[in-house]
C-alpha positions in Angstrom: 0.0 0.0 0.0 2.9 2.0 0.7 4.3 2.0 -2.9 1.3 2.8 -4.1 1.1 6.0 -2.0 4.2 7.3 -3.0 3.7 6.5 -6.5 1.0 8.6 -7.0 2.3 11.3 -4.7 4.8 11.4 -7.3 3.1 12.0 -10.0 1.1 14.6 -8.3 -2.3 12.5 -9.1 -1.8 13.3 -12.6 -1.2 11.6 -15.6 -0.3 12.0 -19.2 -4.0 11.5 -20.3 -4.7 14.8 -18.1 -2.2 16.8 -20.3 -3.2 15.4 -23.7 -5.9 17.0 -26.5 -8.7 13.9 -25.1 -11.3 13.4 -22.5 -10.3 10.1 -20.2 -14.1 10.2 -19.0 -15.9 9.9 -21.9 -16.0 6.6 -24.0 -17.3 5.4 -27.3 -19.7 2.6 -27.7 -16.9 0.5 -28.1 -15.5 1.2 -24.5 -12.4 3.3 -26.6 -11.7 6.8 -25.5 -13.5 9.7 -27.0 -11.5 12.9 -28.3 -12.4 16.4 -26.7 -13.6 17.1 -30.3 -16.3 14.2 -29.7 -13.7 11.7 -32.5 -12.7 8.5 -31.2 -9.1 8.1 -30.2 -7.0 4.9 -31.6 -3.8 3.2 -29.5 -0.9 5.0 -30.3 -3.1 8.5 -28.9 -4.3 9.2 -32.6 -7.3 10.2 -34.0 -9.5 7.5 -35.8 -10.4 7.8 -39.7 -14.1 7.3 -39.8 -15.8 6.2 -42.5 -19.0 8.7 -42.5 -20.3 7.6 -45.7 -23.3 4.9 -45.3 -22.6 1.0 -46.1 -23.4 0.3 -49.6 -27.2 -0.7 -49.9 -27.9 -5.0 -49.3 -28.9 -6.7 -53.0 -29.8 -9.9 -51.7 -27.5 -11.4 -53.6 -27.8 -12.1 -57.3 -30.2 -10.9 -59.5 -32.9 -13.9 -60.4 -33.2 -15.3 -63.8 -35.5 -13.4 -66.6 -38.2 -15.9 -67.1 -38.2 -14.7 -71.1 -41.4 -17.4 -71.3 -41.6 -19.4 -74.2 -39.7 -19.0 -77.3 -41.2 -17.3 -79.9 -43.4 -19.9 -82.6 -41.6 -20.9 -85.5 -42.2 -19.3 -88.9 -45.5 -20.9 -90.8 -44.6 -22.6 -93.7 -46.9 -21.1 -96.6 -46.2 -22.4 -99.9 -42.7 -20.8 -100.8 -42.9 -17.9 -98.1 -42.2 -18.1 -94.3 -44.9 -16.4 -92.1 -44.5 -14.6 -89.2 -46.3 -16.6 -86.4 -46.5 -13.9 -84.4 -48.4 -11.6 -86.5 -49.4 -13.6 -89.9 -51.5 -16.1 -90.6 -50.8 -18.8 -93.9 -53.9 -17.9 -95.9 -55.5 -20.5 -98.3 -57.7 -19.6 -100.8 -59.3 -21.9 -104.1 -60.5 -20.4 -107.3 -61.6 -23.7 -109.0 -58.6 -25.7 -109.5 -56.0 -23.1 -108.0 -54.9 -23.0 -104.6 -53.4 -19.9 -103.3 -51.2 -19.7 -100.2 -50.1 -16.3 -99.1 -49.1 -15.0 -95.9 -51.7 -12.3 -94.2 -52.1 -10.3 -91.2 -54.3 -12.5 -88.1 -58.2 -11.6 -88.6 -57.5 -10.7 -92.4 -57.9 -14.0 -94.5 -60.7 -14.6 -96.5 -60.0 -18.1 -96.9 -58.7 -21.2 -94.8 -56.5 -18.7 -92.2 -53.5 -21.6 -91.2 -52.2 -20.6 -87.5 -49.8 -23.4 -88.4 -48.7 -26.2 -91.2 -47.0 -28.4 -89.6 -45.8 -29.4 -85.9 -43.1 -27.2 -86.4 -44.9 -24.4 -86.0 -46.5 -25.6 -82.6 -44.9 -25.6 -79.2 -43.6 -28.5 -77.5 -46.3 -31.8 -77.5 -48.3 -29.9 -80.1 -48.9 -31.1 -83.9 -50.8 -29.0 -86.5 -54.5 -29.6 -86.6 -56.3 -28.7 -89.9 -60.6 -28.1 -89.5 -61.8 -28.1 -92.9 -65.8 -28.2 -93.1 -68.3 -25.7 -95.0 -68.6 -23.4 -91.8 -64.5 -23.1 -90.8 -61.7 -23.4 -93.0 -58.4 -23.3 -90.0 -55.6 -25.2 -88.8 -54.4 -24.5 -84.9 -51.9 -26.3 -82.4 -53.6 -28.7 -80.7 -52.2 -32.2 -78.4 -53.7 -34.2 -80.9 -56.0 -34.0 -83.6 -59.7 -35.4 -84.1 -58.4 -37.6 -87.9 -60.6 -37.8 -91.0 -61.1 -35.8 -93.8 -62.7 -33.0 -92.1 -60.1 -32.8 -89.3 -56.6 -33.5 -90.4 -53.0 -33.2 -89.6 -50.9 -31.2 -91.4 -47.4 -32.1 -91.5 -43.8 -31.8 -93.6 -42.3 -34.8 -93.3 -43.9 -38.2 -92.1 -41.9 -38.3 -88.3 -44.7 -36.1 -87.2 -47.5 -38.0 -87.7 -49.2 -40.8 -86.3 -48.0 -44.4 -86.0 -49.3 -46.3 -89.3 -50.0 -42.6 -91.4 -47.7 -40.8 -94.1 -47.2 -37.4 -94.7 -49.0 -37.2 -98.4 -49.7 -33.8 -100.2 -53.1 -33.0 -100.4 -55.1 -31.4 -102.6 -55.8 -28.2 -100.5 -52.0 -27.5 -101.3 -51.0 -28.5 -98.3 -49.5 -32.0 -96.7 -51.4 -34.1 -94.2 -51.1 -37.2 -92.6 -53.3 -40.5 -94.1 -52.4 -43.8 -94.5 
């Protein structure tokens, strides 16, 4: 007890912190010592470089993938043209013996308007379904299609069609399958 007595009678109950630019009572959040100026004070009696701008914003991480949905149809086959699926329709049209095949805007055919003419130009599991009766003259994408004369399916080659039918032309112009 006695060293310490004379130890701080020594020093006259001050120390270097009493002499120095900082405030020994007040502390940061951290337990560190603050600067009179209110800045923290590092180890070696410094001031601490602060960062004051704000951490960057969280992203969660990547970004997730762009569902783009399904890819765009595939270009009708019309006779010697390519249609735009998207937009165009094949259309079909008979003058007597002639067949015309000529691609036209959706809702403007004034004949058999083709949505497709083959499975090529359906999505995934699809084939090309031709309805050819006195009131509707079409062809859509369909799982499968009803058979017969009235309700074919159209096709380019015969891989497409049914087990036991062949991709034939018809005489509509266009190909379908029959045995």
């Amino acid at each position: 007890m006695g060293l310490l007595a004379l130890c701080c009678a020594a020093c006259g109950g001050r120390t270097t912190l009493d002499d120095s630019d900082f405030d020994a009572s007040a502390t940061n959040d951290g337990g560190g010592i603050i600067g009179k100026d209110g800045g923290p004070i590092g180890n070696d009696g410094g001031p601490i470089q602060v960062d004051a701008s704000p951490p960057p914003p969280f992203d969660g991480g990547p970004p997730p993938p762009i569902d783009a949905g399904p890819p765009p149809p595939a270009p009708i086959q019309c006779g010697s043209s390519s249609c735009n699926a998207q937009t165009q329709v094949c259309c079909v049209t008979f003058n007597g013996q002639n067949v015309t095949e000529t691609c036209t805007a959706q809702g403007q055919c004034n004949g058999a308007a083709l949505s497709c003419t083959s499975a090529a130009s359906c999505p995934s599991n699809e084939v090309c379904c031709a309805t050819l009766t006195q009131q509707q003259q079409s062809a859509d994408c369909e799982p499968q299609c009803q058979g017969g004369f009235q309700h074919p399916q159209l096709c380019a080659t015969t891989a497409e069609c049914p087990s036991g039918l062949t991709c034939k032309n018809s005489p509509f112009g266009l190909k379908v399958c029959r045995p």
